[in-house]
C-alpha positions in Angstrom: 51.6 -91.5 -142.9 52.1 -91.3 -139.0 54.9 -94.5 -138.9 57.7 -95.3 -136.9 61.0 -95.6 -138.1 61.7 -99.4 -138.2 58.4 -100.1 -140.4 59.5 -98.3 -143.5 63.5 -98.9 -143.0 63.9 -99.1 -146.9 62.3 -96.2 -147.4 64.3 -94.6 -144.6 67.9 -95.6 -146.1 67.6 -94.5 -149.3 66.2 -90.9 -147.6 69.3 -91.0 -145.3 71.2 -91.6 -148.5 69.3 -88.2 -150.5 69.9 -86.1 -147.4 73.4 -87.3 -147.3 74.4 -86.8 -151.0 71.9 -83.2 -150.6 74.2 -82.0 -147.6 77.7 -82.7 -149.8 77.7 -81.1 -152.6 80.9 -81.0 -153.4 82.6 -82.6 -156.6 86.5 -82.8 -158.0 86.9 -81.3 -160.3 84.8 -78.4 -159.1 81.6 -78.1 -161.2 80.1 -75.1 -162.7 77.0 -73.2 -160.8 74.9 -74.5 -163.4 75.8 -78.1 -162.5 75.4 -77.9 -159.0 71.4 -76.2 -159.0 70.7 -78.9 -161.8 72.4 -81.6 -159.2 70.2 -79.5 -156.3 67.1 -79.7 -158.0 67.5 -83.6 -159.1 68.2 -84.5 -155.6 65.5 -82.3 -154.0 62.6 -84.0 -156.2 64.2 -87.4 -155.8 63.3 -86.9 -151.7 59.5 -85.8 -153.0 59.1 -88.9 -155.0 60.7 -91.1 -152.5 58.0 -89.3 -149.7 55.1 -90.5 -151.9 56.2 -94.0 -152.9 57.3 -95.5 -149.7 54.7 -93.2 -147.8 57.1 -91.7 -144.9 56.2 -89.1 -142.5 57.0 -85.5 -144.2 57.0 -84.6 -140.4 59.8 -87.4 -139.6 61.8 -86.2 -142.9 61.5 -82.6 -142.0 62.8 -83.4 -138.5 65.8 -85.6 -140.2 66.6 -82.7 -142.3 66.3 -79.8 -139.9 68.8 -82.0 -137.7 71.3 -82.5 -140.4 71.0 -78.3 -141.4 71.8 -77.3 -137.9 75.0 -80.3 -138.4 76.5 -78.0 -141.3 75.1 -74.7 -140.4 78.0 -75.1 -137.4 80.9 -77.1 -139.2 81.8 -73.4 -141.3 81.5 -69.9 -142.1 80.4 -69.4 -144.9 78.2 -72.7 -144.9 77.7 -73.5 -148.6 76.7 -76.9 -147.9 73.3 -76.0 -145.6 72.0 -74.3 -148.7 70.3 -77.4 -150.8 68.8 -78.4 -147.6 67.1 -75.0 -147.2 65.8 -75.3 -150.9 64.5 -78.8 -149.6 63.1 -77.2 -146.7 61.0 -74.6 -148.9 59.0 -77.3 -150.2 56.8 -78.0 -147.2 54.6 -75.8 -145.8 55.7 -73.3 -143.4 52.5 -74.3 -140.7 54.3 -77.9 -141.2 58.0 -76.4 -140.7 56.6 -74.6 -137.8 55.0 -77.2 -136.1 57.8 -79.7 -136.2 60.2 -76.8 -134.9 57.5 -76.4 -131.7 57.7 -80.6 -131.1 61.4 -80.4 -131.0 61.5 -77.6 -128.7 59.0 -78.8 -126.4 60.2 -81.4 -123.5 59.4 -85.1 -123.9 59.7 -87.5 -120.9 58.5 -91.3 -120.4 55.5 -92.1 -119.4 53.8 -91.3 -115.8 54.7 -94.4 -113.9 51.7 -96.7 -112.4 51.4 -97.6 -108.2 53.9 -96.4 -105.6 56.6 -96.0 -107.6 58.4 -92.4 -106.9 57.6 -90.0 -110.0 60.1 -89.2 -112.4 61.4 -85.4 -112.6 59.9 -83.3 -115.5 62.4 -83.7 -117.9 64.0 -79.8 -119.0 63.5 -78.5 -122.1 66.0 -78.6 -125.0 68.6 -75.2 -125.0 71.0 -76.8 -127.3 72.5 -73.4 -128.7 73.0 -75.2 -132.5 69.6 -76.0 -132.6 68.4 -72.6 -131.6 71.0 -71.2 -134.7 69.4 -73.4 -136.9 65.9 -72.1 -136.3 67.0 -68.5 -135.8 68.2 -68.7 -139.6 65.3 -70.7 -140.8 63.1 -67.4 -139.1 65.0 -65.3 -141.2 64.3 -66.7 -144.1 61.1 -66.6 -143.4 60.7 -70.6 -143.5 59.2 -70.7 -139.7 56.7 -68.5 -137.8 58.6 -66.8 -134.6 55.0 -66.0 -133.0 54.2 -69.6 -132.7 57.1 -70.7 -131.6 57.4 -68.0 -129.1 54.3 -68.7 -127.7 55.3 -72.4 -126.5 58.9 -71.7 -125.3 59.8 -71.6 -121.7 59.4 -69.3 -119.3 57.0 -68.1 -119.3 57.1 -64.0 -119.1 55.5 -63.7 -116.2 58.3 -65.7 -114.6 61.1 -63.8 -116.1 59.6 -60.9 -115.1 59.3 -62.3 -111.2 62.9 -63.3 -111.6 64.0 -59.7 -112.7 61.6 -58.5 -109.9 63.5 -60.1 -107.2 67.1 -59.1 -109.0 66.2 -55.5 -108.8 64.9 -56.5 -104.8 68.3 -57.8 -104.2 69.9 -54.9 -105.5 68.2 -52.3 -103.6 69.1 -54.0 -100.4 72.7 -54.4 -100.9 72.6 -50.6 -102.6 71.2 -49.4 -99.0 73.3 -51.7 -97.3 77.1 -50.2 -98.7 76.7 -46.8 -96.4 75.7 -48.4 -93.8 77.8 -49.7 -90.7 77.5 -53.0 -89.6 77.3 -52.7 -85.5 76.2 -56.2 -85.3 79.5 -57.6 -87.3 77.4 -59.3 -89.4 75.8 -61.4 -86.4 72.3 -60.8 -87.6 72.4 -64.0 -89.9 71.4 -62.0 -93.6 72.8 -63.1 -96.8 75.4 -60.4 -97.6 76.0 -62.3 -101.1 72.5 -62.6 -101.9 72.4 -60.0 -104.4 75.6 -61.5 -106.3 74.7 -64.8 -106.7 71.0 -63.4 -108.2 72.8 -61.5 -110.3 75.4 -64.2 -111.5 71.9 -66.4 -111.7 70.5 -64.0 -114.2 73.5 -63.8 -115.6 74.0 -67.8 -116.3 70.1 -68.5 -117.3 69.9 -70.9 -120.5 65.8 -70.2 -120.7 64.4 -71.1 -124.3 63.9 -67.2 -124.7 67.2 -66.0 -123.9 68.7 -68.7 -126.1 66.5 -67.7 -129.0 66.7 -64.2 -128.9 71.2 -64.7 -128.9 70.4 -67.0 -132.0 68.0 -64.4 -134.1 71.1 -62.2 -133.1 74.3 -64.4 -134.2 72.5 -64.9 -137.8 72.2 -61.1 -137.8 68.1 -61.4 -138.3 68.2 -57.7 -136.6 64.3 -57.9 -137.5 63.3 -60.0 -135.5 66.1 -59.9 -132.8 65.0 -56.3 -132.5 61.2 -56.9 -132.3 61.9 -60.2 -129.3 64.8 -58.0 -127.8 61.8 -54.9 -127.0 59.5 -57.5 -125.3 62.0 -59.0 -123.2 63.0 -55.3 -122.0 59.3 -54.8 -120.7 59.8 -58.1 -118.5 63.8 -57.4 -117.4 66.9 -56.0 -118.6 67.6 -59.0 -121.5 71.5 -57.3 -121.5 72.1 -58.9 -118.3 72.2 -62.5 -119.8 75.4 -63.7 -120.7 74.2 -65.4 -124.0 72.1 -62.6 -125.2 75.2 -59.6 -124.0 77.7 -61.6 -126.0 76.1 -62.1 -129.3 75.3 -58.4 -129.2 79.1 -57.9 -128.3 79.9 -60.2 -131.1 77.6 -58.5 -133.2 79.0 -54.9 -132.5 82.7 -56.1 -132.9 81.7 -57.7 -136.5 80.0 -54.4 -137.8 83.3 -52.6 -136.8 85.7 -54.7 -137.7 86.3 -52.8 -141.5 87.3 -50.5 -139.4 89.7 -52.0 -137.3 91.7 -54.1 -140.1 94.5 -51.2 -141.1 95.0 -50.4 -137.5 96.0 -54.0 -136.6 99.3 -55.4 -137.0 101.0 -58.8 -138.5 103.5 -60.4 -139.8 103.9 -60.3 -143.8 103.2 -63.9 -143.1 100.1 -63.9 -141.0 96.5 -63.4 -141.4 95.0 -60.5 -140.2 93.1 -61.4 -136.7 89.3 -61.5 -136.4 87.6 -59.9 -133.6 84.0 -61.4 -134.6 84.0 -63.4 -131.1 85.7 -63.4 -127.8 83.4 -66.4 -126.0 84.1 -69.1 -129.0 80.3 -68.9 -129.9 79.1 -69.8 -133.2 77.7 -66.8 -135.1 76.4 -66.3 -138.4 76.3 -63.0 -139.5 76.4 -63.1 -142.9 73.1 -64.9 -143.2 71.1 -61.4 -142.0 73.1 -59.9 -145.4 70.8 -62.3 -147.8 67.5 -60.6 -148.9 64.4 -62.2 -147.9 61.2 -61.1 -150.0 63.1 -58.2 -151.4 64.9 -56.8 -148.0 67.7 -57.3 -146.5 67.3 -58.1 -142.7 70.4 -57.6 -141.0 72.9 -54.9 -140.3 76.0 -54.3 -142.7 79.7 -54.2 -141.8 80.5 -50.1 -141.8 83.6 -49.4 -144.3 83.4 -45.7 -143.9 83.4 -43.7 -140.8 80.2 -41.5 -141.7 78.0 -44.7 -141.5 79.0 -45.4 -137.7 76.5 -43.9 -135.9 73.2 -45.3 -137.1 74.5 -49.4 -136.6 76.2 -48.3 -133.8 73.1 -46.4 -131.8 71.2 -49.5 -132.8 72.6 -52.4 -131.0 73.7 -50.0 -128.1 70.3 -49.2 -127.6 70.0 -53.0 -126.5 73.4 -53.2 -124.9 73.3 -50.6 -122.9 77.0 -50.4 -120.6 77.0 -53.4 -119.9 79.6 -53.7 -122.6 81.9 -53.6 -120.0 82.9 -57.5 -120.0 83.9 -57.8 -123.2 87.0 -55.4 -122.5 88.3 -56.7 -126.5 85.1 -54.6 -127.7 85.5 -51.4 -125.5 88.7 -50.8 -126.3 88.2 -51.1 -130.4 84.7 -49.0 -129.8 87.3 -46.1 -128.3 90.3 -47.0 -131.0 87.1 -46.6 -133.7 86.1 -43.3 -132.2 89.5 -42.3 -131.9 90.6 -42.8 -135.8 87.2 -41.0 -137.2 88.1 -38.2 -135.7 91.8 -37.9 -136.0 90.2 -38.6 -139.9 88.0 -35.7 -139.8 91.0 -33.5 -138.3 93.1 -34.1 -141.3 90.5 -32.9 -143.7 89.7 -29.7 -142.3 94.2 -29.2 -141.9 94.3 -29.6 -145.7 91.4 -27.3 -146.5 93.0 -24.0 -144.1 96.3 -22.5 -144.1 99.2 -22.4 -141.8 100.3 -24.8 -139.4 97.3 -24.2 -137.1 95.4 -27.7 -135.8 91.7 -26.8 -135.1 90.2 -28.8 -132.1 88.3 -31.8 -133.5 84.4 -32.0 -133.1 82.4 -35.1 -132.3 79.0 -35.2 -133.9 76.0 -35.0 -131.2 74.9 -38.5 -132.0 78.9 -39.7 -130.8 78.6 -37.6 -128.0 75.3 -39.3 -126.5 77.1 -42.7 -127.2 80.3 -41.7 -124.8 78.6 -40.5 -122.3 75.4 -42.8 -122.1 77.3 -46.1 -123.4 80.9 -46.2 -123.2 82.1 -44.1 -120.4 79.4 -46.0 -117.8 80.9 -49.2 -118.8 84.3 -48.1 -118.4 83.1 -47.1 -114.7 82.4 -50.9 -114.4 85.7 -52.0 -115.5 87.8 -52.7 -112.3 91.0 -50.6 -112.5 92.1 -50.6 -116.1 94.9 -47.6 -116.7 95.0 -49.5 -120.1 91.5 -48.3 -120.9 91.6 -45.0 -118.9 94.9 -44.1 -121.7 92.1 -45.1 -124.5 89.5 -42.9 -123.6 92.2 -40.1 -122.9 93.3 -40.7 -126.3 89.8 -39.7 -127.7 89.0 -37.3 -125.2 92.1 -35.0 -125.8 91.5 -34.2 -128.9 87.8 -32.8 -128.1 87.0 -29.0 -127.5 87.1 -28.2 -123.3 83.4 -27.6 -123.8 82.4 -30.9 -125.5 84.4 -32.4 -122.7 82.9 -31.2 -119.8 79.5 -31.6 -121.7 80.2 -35.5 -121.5 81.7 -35.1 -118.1 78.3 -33.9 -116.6 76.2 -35.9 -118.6 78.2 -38.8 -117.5 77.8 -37.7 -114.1 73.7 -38.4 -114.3 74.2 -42.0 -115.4 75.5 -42.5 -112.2 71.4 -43.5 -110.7 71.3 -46.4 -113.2 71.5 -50.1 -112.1 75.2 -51.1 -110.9 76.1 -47.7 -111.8 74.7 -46.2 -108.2 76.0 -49.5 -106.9 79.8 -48.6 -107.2 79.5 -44.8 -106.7 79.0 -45.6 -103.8 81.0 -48.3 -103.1 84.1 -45.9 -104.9 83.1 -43.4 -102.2 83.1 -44.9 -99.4 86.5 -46.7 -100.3 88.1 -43.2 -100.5 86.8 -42.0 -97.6 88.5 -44.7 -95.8 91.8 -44.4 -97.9 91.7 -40.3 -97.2 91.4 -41.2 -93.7 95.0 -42.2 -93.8 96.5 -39.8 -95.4 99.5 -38.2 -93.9 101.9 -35.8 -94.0 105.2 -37.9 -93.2 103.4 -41.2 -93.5 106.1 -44.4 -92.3 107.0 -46.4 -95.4 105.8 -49.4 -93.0 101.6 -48.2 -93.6 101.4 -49.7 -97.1 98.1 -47.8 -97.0 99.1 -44.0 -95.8 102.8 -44.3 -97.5 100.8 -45.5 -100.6 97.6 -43.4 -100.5 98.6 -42.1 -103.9 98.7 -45.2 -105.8 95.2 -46.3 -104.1 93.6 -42.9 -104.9 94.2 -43.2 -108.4 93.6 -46.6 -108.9 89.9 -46.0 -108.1 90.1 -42.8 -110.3 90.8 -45.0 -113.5 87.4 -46.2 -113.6 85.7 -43.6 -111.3 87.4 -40.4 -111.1 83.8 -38.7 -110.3 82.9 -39.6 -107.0 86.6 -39.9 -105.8 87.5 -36.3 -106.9 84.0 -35.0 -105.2 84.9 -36.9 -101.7 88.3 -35.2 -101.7 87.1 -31.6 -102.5 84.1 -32.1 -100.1 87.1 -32.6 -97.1 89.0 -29.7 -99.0 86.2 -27.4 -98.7 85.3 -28.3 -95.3 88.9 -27.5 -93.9 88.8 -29.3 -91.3 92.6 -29.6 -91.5 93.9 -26.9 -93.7 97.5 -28.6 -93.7 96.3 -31.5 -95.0 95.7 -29.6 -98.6 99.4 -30.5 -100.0 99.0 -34.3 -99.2 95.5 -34.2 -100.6 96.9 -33.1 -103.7 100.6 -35.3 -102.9 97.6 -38.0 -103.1 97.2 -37.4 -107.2 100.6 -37.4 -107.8 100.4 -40.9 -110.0 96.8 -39.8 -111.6 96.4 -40.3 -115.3 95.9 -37.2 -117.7 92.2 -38.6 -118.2 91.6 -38.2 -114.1 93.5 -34.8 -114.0 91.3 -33.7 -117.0 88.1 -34.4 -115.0 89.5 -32.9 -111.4 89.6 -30.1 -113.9 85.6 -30.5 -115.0 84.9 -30.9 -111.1 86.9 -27.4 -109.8 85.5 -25.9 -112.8 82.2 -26.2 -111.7 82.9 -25.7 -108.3 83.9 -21.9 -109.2 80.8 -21.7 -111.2 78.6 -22.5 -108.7 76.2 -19.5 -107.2 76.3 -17.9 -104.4 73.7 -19.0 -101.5 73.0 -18.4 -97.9 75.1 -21.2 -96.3 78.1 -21.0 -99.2 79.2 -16.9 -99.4 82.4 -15.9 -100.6 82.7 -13.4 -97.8 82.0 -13.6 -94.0 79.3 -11.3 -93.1 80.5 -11.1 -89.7 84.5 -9.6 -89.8 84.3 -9.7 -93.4 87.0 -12.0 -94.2 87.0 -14.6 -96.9 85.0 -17.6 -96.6 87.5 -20.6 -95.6 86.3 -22.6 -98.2 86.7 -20.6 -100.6 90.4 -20.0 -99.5 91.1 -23.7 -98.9 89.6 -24.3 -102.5 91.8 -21.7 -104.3 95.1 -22.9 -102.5 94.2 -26.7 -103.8 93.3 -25.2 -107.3 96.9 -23.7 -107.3 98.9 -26.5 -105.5 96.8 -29.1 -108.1 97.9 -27.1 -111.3 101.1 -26.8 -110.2 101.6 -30.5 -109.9 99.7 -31.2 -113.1 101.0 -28.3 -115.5 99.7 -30.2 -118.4 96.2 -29.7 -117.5 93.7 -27.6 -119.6 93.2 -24.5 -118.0 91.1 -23.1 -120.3 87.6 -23.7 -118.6 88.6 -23.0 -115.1 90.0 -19.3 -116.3 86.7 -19.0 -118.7 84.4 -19.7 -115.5 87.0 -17.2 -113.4 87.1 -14.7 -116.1 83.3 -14.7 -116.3 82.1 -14.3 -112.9 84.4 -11.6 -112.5 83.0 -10.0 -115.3 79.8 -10.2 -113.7 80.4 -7.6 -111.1 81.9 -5.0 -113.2 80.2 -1.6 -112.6 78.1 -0.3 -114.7 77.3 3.2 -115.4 73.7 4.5 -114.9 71.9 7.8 -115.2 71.9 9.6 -111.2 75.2 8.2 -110.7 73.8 5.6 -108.0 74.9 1.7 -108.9 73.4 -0.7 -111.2 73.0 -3.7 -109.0 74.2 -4.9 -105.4 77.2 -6.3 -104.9 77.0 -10.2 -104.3 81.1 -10.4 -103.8 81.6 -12.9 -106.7 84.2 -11.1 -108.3 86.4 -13.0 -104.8 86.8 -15.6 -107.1 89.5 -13.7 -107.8 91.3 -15.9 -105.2 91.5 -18.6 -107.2 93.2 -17.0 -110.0 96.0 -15.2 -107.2 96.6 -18.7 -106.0 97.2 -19.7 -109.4 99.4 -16.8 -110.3 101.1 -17.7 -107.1 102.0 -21.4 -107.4 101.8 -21.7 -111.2 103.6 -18.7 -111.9 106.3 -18.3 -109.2 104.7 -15.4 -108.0 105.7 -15.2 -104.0 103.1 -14.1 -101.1 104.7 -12.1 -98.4 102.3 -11.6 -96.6 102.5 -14.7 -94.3 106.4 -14.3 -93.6 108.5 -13.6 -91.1 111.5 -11.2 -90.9 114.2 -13.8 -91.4 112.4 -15.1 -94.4 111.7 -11.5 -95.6 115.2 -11.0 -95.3 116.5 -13.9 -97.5 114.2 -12.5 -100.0 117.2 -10.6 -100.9 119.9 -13.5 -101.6 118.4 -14.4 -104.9 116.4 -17.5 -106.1 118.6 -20.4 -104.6 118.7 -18.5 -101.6 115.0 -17.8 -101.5 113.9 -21.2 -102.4 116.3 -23.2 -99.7 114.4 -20.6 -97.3 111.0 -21.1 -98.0 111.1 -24.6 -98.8 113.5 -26.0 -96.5 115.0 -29.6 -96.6 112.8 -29.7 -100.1 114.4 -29.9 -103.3 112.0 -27.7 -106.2 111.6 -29.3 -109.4 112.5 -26.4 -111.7 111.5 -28.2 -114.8 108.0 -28.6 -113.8 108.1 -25.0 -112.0 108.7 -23.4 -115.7 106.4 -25.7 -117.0 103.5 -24.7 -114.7 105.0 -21.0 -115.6 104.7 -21.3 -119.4 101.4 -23.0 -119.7 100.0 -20.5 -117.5 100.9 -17.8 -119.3 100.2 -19.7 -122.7 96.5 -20.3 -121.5 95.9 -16.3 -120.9 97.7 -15.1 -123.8 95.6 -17.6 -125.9 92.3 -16.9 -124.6 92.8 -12.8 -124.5 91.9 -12.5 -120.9 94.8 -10.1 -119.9 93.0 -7.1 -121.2 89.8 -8.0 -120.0 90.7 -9.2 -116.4 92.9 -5.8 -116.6 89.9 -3.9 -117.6 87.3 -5.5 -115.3 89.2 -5.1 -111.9 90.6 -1.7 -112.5 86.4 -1.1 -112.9 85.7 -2.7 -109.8 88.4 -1.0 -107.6 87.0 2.8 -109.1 83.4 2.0 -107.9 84.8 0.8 -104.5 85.9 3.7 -104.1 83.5 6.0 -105.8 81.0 8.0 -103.8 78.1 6.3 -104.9 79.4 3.0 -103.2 80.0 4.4 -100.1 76.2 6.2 -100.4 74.7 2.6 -101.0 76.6 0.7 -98.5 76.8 3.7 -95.9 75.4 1.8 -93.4 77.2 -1.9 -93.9 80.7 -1.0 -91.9 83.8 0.0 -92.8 86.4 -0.8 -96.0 88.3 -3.6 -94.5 88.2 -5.9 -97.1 89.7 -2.8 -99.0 
């Protein structure tokens, strides 16, 4: 039973011979299905009788076979020609399948050598990534027992977890190293590319584990891949392996390719291109779509854009962002979102009447995969204006309150791993480009005279933390002329950046009122400068960007003006205090002023007071001198002004609410309750 090779090499040829005519069954002309299993079976029990008369080793023949499967499991997709020697394969036990499996995982070296002779290495352990295909699809077929052979790969788990350990180390340190200045000039003798090369380590591990967990994945066994891919995340981050991140890529851009085939073009001539791979792996999806014992154990391409979510949540769940280097998948997840909804907007047009587009709606279970999955990795992806047009083109067609919804939710994923990493490292890069900035800056500075092309190449990827740098110097003031170049500094922004400096100034003129941020100086009861330096950016921004939604900053405006109205109480004496956020109001003057043409004259002189009266050329050479208007984007800024609040109604109701807040200025009951505070000079 246990004999080599050369004792029994009759008995061995005329197997090799079986195998052979077992692994191609292929006949001219074709034969009939019927044929072929009769062929099948014939062959099959010739190898059984062949096992008992020349008494070879069923362990030897199983390991012949399983080497000549994983041969044809890789030549083609689909792999017709694997499937006799899986009916072959049945025959044996699967304690015997499973045992043979473990010896040709394990590592085998020569013999300890005798005397003072120097030892030889440890020889490394197979990672051949056919082999690991091979018995990934003989696991889902339920053929071979993935807890025993789990149990003897290598590593072990507590030394992937020691690895990961020391990764996450690394990445502390060079995360509490990127605000820091280096007085020593780096003099001090520390590693500053420790923490890359760990991570490009991790990244380029071939363990046993890793490679069996990509192969229960690239035969779609989503079983079992799920079941090893949930242990692995209680030892490290599994995602950050290149094998096992591209097979779940792979994975992801098979389920959704359905999708993607009427949006790609081609010749009459040509074949419509696959997008099931982008690292020339071999993967084997369609395996996971036979039943084993009833049940199906993979997941299913998605040929309708209701079934997205549930395959989709599943693999991202694994994937995380870190998506982000397989740019070919990103940018079909965004194409995908962006077709079920334009979909699901031309379904409700037919059902309603007139020419009216409602806004489209993402479900909740979308919305949590933008903001947790796809817009994170797109903060990973270096500079892409490509992708930043892509995720515009999805996010423009979403309500302004779904949008800042994902805009502040996308803001929290910011303390993840890599994520915190380049926050800051986007930070402190504008901080040093803004340092620059100039008002006449020399063409020779490539980096003041360009500031506007550096500015928004961070903000293709990260328009979060630049934007928040910017306003913090805004708001500060330390410079108040340095406002139009701030905003000069966005000139080259993309619609998806100028729809999140939206978000951000939003929620600036939402934010309360404390003791160190007023609207109104206690002290000679003038307006706060940051609040004036604020509204003259708002106006000066929307100006350059007429095409920006103005819909939530008016809403937040509109509201907290709204707050303050009076309201009328039995004795005649006022409601509440009065907190001053109705000087929000500011903002909205400043848009009036620079969005709508409206002129301030309160800041000029006679001469200019004077040419007031020559008309508009006259006026604008005089205010503006040496600077030619652009009157195209002037009536722009006008009409979408004016279009924003007509549409939302808010001429009545800002009408109404400070015509109430000038008669209880001036009432007798304000003067009663604020008797003592000084006089009416902000009147």
């Amino acid at each position: 039973r246990f004999n080599l090779l050369r004792e029994h090499s009759e008995g061995y040829a005329r197997l090799l011979y079986l195998l052979d005519r077992l692994a191609s069954l292929e006949f001219e002309p074709a034969a009939t299905a019927e044929q072929v299993a009769q062929s099948k079976q014939v062959l099959i029990e010739d190898v059984i009788r062949l096992i008992g008369f020349s008494n070879l080793c069923p362990n030897r023949i199983i390991a012949m076979t399983l080497d000549i499967y994983e041969r044809r499991l890789s030549e083609a997709e689909p792999c017709p020609l694997a499937e006799p020697l899986v009916d072959l394969l049945r025959r044996f036990p699967r304690q015997r399948l499973t045992k043979v499996v473990v010896f040709q995982l394990l590592s085998h070296g020569p013999a300890p050598p005798v005397g003072n002779v120097k030892p030889i290495p440890p020889p490394a352990a197979p990672s051949r990534p056919s082999q690991f295909l091979a018995i990934a699809s003989l696991i889902s077929l339920g053929l071979v027992d993935l807890e025993v052979v789990w149990s003897y790969l290598e590593p072990t788990d507590a030394e992937i977890k020691k690895t990961a350990d020391e990764l996450q180390s690394k990445y502390e340190e060079e995360l509490a190293g990127v605000t820091k200045v280096d007085l020593a000039g780096g003099s001090t003798g520390k590693d500053t590319e420790a923490f890359h090369k760990a991570y490009q380590a991790f990244n380029r591990l071939g363990h046993q584990k890793f490679r069996l967990a990509a192969a229960l994945i690239s035969v779609n066994d989503w079983t079992s891949a799920h079941r090893v891919l949930l242990h692995l995340q209680s030892l490290c981050k599994p995602c950050l392996n290149h094998f096992i991140r591209s097979a779940l890529c792979d994975l992801l851009k098979w389920i959704i390719q359905p999708l993607m085939r009427p949006s790609q073009l081609r010749l009459p001539h040509q074949a419509k291109p696959s997008i099931e791979t982008t690292f020339g792996c071999v993967r084997r999806f369609s395996l996971g779509l036979t039943a084993t014992e009833g049940e199906a154990r993979g997941l299913r391409q998605i040929t309708e854009a209701s079934q997205l979510l549930q395959p989709l949540k599943q693999v991202l769940d694994h994937l995380e962002y870190f998506l982000y280097t397989d740019l070919h998948l990103l940018g079909s997840l965004w194409k995908v979102l962006g077709m079920t909804l334009k979909r699901s907007e031309k379904a409700s047009n037919g059902n309603g009447s007139g020419n009216a587009i409602p806004t489209a709606h993402l479900d909740d279970g979308l919305v949590a995969i933008v903001y947790r999955n796809m817009l994170p990795a797109a903060s990973l992806v270096p500079h892409n204006a490509h992708l930043s047009d892509q995720m515009w083109s999805l996010m423009s067609q979403l309500s302004v309150f779904q949008r800042f919804l994902i805009y502040s939710c996308w803001e929290t994923m910011y303390d993840n791993f890599l994520l915190k990493y380049v926050f800051d490292k986007t930070k402190v890069a504008t901080k040093q480009i803004l340092k620059r900035v100039v008002a006449n800056a020399d063409r020779k500075d490539l980096i003041a005279h360009q500031s506007h092309f550096h500015v928004c190449k961070l903000c293709h990827s990260n328009p979060i933390p630049a934007i928040e740098v910017m306003l913090r110097d805004v708001e500060i003031g330390f410079n108040v002329n340095m406002i139009q170049p701030y905003v000069e500094c966005t000139n080259r922004c993309s619609e998806m950046t100028a729809d999140v400096m939206g978000y951000i100034l939003s929620r600036m003129c939402a934010r309360p009122v404390t003791e160190t941020r007023v609207f109104l100086d206690q002290a000679d009861a003038t307006l706060s400068p940051w609040l004036t330096n604020l509204a003259e950016f708002v106006g000066r921004f929307f100006k350059k960007h007429p095409s920006t939604d103005l819909v939530g900053l008016l809403s937040i405006i509109t509201k907290r003006i709204n707050s303050e109205a009076p309201e009328s109480r039995p004795g005649g004496m006022p409601g509440k205090n009065y907190k001053g956020e109705s000087l929000i109001r500011v903002v909205l003057e400043q848009l009036f002023e620079y969005m709508g043409g409206y002129v301030s004259v309160k800041d000029m002189n006679a001469e200019q007071l004077m040419c007031l009266a020559g008309g508009t050329r006259l006026k604008t050479e005089s205010v503006a001198y040496g600077k030619r208007e652009d009157q195209s984007r002037k009536e722009k800024a006008r009409k979408a002004l004016f279009d924003a609040i007509v549409d939302l109604g808010l001429v009545s109701v800002l009408w109404y609410s400070l015509s109430q807040q000038r008669l209880y200025f001036l009432s007798q009951e304000f003067s009663e309750a604020y008797s003592d505070g000084g006089g009416l000079k902000l009147l």
